[in-house]
PDB file of N, CA, C and O in Angstrom:
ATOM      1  N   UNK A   1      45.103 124.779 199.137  1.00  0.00           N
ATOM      2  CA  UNK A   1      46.122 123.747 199.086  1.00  0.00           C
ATOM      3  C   UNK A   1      46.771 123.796 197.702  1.00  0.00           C
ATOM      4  O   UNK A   1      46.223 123.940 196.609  1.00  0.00           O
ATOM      5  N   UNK A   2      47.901 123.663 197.961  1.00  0.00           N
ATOM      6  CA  UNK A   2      48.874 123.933 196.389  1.00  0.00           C
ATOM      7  C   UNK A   2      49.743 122.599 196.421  1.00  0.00           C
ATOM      8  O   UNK A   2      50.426 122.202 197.365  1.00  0.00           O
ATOM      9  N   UNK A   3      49.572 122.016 195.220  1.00  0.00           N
ATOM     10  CA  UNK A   3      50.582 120.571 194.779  1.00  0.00           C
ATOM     11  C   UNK A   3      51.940 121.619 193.949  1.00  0.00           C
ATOM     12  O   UNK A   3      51.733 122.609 193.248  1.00  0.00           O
ATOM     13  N   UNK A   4      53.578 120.895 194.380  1.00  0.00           N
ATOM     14  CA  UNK A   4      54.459 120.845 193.776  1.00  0.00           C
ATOM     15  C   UNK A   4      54.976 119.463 193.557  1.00  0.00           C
ATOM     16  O   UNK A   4      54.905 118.860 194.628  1.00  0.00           O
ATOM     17  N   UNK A   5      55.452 118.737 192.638  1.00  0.00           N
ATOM     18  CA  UNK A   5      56.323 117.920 192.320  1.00  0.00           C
ATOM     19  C   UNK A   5      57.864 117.698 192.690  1.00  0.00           C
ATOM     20  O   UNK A   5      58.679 118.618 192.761  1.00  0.00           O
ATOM     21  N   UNK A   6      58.159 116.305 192.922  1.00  0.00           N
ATOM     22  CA  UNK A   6      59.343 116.359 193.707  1.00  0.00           C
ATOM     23  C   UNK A   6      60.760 117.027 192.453  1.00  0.00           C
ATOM     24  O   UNK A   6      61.880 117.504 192.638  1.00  0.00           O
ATOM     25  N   UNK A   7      59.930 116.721 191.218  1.00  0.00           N
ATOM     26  CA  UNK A   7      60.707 117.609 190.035  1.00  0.00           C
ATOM     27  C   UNK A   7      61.138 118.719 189.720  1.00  0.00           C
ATOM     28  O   UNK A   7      62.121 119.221 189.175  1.00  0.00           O
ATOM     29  N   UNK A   8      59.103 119.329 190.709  1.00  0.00           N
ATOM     30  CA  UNK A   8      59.470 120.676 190.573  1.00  0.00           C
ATOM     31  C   UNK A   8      60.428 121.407 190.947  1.00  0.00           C
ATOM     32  O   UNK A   8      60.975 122.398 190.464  1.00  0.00           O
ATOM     33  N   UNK A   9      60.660 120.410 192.467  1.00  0.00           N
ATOM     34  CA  UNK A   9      61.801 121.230 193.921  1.00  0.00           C
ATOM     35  C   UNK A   9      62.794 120.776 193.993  1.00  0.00           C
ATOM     36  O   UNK A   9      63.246 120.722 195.137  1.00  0.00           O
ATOM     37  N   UNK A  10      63.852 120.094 192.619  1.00  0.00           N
ATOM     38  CA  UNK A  10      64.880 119.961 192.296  1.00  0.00           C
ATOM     39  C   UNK A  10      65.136 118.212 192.474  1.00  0.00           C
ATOM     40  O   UNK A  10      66.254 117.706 192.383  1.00  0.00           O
ATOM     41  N   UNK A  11      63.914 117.456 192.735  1.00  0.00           N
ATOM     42  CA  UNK A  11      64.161 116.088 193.326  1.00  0.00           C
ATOM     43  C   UNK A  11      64.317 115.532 191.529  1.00  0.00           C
ATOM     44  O   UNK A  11      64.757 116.163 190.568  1.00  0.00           O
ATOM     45  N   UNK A  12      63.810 114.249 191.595  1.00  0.00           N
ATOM     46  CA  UNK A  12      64.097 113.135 190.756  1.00  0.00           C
ATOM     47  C   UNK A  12      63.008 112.487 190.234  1.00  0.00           C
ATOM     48  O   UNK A  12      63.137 111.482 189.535  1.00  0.00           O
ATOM     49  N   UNK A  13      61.592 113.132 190.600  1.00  0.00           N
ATOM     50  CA  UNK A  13      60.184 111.989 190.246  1.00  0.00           C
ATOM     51  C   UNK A  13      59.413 112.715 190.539  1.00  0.00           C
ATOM     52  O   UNK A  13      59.563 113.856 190.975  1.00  0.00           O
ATOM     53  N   UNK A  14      58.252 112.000 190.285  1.00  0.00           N
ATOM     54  CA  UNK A  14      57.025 112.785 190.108  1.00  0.00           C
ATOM     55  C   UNK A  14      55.684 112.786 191.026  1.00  0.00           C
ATOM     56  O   UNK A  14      54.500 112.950 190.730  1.00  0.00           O
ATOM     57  N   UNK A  15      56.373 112.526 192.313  1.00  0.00           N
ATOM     58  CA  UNK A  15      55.544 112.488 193.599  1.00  0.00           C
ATOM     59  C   UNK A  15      55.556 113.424 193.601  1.00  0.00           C
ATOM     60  O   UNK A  15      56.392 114.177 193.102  1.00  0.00           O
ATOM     61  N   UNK A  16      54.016 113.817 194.538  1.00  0.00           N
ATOM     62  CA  UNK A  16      53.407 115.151 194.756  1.00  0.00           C
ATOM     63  C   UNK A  16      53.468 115.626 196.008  1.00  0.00           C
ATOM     64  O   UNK A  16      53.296 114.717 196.821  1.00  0.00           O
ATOM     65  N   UNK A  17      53.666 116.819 196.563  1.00  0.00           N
ATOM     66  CA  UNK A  17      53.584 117.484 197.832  1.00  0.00           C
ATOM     67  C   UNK A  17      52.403 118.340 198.032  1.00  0.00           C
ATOM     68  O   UNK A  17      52.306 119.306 197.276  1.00  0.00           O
ATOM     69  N   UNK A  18      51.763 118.210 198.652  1.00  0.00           N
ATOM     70  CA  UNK A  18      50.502 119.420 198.938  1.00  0.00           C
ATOM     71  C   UNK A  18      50.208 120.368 200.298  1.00  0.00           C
ATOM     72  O   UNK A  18      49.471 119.949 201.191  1.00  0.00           O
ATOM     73  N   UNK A  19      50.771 121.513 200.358  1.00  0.00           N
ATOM     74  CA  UNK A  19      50.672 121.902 201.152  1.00  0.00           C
ATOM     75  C   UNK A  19      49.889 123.737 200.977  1.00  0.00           C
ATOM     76  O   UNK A  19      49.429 124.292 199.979  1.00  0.00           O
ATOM     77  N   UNK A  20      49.996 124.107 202.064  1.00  0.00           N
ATOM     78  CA  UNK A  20      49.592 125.714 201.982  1.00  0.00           C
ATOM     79  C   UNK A  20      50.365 126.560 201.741  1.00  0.00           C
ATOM     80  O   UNK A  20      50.205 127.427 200.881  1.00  0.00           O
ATOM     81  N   UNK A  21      51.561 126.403 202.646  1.00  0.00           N
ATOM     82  CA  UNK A  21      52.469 127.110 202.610  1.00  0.00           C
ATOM     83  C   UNK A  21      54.069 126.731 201.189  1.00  0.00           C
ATOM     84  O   UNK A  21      54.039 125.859 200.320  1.00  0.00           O
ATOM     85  N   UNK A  22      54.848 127.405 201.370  1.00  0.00           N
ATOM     86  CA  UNK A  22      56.345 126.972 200.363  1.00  0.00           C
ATOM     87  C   UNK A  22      57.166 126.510 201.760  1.00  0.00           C
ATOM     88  O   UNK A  22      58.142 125.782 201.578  1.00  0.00           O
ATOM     89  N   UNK A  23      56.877 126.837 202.957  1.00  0.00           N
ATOM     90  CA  UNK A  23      57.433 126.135 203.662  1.00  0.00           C
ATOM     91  C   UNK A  23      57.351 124.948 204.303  1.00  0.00           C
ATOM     92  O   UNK A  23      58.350 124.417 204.788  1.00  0.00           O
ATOM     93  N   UNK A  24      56.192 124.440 204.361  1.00  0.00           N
ATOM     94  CA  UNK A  24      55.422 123.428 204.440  1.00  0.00           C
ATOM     95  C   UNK A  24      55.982 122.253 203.279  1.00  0.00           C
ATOM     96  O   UNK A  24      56.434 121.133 203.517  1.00  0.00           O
ATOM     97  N   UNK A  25      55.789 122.905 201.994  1.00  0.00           N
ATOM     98  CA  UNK A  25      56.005 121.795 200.539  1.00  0.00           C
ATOM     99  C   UNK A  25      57.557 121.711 200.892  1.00  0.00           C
ATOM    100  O   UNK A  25      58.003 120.564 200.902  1.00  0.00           O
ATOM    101  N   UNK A  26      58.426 122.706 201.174  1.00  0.00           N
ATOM    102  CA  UNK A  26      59.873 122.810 201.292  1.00  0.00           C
ATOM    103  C   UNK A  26      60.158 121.664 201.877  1.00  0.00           C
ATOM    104  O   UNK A  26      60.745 120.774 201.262  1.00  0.00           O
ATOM    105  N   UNK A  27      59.686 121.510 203.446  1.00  0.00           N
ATOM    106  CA  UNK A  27      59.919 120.154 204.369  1.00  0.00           C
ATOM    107  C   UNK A  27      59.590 119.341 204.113  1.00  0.00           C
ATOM    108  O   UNK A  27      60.164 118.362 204.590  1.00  0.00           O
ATOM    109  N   UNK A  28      58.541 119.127 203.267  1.00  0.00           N
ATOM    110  CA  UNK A  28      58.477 117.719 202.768  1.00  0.00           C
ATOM    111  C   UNK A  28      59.126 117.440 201.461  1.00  0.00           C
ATOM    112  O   UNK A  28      59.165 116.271 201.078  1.00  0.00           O
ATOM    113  N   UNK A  29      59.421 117.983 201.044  1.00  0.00           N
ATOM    114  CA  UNK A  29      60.152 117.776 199.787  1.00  0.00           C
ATOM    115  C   UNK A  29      61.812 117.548 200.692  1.00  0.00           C
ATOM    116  O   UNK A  29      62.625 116.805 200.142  1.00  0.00           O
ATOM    117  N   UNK A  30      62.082 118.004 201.613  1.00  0.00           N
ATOM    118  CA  UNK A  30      63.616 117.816 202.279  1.00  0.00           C
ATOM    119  C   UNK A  30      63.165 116.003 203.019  1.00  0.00           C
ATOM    120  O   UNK A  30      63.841 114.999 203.243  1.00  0.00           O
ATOM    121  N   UNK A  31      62.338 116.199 203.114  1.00  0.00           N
ATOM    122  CA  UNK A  31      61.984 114.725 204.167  1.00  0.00           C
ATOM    123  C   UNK A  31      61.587 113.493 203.131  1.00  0.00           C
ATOM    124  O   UNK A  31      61.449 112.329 203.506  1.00  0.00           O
ATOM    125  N   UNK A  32      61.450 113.878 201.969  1.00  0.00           N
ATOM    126  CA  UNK A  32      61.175 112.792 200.905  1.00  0.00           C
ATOM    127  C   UNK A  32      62.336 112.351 200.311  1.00  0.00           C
ATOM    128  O   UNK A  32      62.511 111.168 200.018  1.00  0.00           O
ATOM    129  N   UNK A  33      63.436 113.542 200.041  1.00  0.00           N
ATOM    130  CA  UNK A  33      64.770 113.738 199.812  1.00  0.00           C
ATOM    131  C   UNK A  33      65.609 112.466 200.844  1.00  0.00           C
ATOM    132  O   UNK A  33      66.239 111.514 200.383  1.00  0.00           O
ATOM    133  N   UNK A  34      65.480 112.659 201.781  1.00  0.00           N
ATOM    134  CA  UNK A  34      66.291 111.999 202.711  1.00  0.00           C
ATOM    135  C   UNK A  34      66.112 110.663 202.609  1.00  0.00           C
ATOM    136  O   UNK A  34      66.932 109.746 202.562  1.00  0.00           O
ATOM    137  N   UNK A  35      64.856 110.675 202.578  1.00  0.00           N
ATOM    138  CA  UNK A  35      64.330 108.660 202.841  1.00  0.00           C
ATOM    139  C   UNK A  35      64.823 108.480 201.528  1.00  0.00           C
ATOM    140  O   UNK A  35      65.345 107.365 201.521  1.00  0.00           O
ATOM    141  N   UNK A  36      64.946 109.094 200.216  1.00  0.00           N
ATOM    142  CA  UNK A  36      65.218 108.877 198.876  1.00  0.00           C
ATOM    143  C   UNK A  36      66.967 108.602 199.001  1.00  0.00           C
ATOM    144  O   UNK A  36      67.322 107.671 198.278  1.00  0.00           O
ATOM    145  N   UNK A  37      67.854 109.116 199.623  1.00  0.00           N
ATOM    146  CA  UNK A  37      68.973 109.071 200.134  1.00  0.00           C
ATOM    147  C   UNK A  37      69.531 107.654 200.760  1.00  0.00           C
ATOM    148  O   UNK A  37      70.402 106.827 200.489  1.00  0.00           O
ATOM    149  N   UNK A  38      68.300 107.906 201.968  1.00  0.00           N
ATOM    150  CA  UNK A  38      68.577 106.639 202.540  1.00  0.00           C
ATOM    151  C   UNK A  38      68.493 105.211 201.604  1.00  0.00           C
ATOM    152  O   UNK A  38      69.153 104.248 201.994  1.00  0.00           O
ATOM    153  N   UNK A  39      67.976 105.135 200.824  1.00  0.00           N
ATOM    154  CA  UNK A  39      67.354 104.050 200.018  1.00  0.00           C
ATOM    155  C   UNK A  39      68.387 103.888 199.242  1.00  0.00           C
ATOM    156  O   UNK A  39      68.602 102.814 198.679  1.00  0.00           O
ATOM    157  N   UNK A  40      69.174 104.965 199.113  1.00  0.00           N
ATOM    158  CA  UNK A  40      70.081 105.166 197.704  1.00  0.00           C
ATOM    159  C   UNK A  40      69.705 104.984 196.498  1.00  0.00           C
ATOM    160  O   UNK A  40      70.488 104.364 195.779  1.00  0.00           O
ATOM    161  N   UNK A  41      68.281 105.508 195.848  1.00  0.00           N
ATOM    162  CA  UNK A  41      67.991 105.734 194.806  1.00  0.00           C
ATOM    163  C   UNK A  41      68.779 106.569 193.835  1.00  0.00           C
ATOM    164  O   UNK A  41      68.742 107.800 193.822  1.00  0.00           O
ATOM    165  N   UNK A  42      69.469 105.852 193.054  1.00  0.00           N
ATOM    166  CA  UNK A  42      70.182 106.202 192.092  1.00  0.00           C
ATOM    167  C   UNK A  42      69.828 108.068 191.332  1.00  0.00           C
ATOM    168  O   UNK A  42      70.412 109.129 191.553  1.00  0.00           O
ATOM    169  N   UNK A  43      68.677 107.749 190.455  1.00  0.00           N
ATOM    170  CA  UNK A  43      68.090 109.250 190.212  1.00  0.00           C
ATOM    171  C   UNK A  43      68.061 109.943 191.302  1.00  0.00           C
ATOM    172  O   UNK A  43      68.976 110.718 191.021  1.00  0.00           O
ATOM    173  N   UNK A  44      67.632 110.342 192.586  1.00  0.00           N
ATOM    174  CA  UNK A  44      67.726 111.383 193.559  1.00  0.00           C
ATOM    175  C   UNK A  44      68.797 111.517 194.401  1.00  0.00           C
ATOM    176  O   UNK A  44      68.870 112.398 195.258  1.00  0.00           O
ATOM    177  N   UNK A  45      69.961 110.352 194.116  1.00  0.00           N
ATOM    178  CA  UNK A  45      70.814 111.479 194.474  1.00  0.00           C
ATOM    179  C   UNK A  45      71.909 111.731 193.418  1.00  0.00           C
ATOM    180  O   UNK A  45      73.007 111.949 193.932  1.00  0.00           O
ATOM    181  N   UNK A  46      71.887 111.756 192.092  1.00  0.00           N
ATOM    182  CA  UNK A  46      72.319 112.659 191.549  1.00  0.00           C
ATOM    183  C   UNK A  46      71.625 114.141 191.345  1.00  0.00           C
ATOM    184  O   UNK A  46      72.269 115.136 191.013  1.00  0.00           O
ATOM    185  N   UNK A  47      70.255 114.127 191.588  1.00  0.00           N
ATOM    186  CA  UNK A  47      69.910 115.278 191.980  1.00  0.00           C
ATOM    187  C   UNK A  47      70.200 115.979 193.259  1.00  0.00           C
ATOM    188  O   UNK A  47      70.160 117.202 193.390  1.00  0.00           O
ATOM    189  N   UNK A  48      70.505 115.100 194.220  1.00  0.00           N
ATOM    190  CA  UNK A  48      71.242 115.783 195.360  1.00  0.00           C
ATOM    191  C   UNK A  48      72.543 116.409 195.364  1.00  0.00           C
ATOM    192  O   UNK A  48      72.895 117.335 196.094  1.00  0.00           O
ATOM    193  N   UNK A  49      73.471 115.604 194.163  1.00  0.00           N
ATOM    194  CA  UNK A  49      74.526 116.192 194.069  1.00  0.00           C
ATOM    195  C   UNK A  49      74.679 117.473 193.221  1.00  0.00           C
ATOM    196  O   UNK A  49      75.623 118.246 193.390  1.00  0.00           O
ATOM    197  N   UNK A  50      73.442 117.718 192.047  1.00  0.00           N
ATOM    198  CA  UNK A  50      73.596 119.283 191.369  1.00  0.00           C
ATOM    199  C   UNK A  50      73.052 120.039 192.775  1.00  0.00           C
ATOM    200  O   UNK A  50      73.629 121.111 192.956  1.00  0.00           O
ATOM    201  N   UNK A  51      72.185 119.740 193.673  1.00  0.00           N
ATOM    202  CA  UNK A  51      72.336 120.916 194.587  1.00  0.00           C
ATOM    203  C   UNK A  51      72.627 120.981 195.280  1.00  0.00           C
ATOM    204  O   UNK A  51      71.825 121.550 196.020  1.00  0.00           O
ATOM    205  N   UNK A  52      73.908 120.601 195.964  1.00  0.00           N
ATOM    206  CA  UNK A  52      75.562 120.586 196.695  1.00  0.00           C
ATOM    207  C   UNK A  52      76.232 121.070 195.744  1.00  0.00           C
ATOM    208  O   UNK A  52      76.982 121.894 196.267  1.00  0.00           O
ATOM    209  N   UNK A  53      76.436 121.042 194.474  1.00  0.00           N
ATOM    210  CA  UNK A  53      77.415 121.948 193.985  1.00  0.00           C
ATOM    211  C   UNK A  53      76.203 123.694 193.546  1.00  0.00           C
ATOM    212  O   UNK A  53      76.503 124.767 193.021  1.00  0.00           O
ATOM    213  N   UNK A  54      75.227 123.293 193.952  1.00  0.00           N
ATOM    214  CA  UNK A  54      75.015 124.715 193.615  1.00  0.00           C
ATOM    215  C   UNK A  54      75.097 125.448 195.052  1.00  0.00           C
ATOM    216  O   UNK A  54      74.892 126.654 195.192  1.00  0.00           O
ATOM    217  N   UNK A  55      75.426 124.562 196.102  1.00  0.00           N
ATOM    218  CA  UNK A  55      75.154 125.316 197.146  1.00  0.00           C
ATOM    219  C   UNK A  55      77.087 125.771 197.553  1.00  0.00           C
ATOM    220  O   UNK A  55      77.521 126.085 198.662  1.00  0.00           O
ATOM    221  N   UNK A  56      77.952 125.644 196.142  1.00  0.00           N
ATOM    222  CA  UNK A  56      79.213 125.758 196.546  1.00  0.00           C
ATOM    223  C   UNK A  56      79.204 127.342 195.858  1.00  0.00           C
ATOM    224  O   UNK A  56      80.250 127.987 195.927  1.00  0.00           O
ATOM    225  N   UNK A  57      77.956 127.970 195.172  1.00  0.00           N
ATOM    226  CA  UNK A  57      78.483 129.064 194.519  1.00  0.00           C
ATOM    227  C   UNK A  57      77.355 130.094 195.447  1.00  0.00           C
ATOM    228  O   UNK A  57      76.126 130.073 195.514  1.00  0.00           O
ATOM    229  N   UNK A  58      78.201 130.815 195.985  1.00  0.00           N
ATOM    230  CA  UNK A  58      77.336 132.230 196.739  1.00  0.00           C
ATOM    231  C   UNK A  58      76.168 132.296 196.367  1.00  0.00           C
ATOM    232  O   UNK A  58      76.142 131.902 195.201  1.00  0.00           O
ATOM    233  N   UNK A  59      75.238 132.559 196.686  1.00  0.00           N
ATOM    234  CA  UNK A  59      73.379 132.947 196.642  1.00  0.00           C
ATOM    235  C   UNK A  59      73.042 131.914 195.345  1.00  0.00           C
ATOM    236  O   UNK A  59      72.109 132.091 194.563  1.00  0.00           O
ATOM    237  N   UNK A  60      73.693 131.162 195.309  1.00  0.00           N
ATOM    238  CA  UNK A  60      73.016 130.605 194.448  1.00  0.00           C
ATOM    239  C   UNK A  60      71.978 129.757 194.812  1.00  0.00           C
ATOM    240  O   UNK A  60      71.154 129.732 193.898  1.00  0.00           O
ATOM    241  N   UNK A  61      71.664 129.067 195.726  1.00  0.00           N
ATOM    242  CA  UNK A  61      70.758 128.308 196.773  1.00  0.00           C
ATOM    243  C   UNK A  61      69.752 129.151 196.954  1.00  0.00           C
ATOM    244  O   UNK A  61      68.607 128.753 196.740  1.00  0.00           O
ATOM    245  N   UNK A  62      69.961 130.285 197.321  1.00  0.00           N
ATOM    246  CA  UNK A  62      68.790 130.627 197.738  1.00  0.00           C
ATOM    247  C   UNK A  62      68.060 131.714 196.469  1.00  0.00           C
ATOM    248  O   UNK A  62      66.950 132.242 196.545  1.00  0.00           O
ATOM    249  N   UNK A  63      68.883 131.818 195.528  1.00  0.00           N
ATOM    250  CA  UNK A  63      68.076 132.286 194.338  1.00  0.00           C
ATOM    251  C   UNK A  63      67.433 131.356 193.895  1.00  0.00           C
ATOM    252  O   UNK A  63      66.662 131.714 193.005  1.00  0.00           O
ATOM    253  N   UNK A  64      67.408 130.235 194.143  1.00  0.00           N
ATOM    254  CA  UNK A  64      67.289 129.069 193.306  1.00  0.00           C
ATOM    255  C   UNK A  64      65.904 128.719 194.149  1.00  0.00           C
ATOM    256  O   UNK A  64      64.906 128.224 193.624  1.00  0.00           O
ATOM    257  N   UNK A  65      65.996 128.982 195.213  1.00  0.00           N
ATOM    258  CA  UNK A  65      65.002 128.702 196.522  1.00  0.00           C
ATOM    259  C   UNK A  65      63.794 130.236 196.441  1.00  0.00           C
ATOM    260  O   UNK A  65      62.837 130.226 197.215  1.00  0.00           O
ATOM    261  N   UNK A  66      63.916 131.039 195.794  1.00  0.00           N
ATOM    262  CA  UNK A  66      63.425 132.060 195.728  1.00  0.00           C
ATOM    263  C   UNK A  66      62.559 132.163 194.371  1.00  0.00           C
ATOM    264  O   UNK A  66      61.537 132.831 194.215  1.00  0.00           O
ATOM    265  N   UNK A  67      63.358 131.157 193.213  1.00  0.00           N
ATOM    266  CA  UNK A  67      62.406 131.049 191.811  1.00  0.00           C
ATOM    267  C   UNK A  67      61.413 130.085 192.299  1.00  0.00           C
ATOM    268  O   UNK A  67      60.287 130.383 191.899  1.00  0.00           O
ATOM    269  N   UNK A  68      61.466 128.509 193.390  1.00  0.00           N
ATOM    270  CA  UNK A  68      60.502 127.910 193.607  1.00  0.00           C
ATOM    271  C   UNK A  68      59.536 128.590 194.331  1.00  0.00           C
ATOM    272  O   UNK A  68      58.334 128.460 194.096  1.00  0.00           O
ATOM    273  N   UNK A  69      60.101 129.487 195.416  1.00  0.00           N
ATOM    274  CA  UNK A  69      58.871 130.322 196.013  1.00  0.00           C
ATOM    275  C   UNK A  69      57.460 131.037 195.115  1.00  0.00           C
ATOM    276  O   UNK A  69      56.233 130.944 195.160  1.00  0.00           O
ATOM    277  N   UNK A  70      58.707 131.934 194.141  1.00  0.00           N
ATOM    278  CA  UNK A  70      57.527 131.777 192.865  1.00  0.00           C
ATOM    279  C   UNK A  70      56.401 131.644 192.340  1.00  0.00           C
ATOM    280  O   UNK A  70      55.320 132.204 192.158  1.00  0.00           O
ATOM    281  N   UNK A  71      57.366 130.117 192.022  1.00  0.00           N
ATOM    282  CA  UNK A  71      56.290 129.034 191.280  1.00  0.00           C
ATOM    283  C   UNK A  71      55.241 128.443 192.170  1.00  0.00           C
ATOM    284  O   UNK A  71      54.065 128.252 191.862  1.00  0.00           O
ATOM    285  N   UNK A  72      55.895 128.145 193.460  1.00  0.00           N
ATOM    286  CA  UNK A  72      54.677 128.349 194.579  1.00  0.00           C
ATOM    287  C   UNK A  72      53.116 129.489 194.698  1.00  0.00           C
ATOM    288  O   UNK A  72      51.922 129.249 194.880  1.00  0.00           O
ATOM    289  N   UNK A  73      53.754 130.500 194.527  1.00  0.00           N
ATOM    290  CA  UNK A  73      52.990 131.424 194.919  1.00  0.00           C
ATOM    291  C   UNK A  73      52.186 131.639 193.757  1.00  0.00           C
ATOM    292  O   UNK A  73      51.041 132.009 194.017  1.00  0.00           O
ATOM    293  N   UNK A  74      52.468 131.509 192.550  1.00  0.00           N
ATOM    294  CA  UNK A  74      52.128 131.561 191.003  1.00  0.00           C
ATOM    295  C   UNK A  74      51.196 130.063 191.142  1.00  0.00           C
ATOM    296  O   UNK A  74      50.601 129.908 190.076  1.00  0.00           O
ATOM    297  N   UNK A  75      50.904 128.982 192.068  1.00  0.00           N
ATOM    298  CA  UNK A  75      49.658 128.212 191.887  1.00  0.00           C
ATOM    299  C   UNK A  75      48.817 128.833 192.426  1.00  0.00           C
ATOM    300  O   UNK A  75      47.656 128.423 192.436  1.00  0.00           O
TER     301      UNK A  75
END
């Protein structure tokens, strides 16, 4: 079992995700995102908005999605 931070995966705080997989931590980090949305927590979604504009520049998303894999795999 591997912990990432919602910091680590581009969120706003310092809740933890624990999973096995990077795809596993991925969905919950997208599903923590959302309810964080819904709430309209100020800090997470200006972090939502740097990654909407990173998702306006070619591969940049998924390079970006490829350094957390990483850091995933590097626990």
């Amino acid at each position: 079992m591997k912990t990432m931070t919602c910091k680590q995966l581009g969120g706003a705080c310092d809740k933890e995700f624990h999973a096995q997989t990077f795809d596993e931590i991925a969905s919950q980090s997208r599903e923590h995102g959302m309810e964080m949305m819904v709430s309209g927590d100020p800090a997470h979604m200006e972090a939502m908005q740097k990654m909407q504009a990173m998702m306006q520049q070619p591969g940049a998303l998924q390079k970006w999605m490829d350094e957390r894999e990483k850091e995933f795999d590097a626990l």
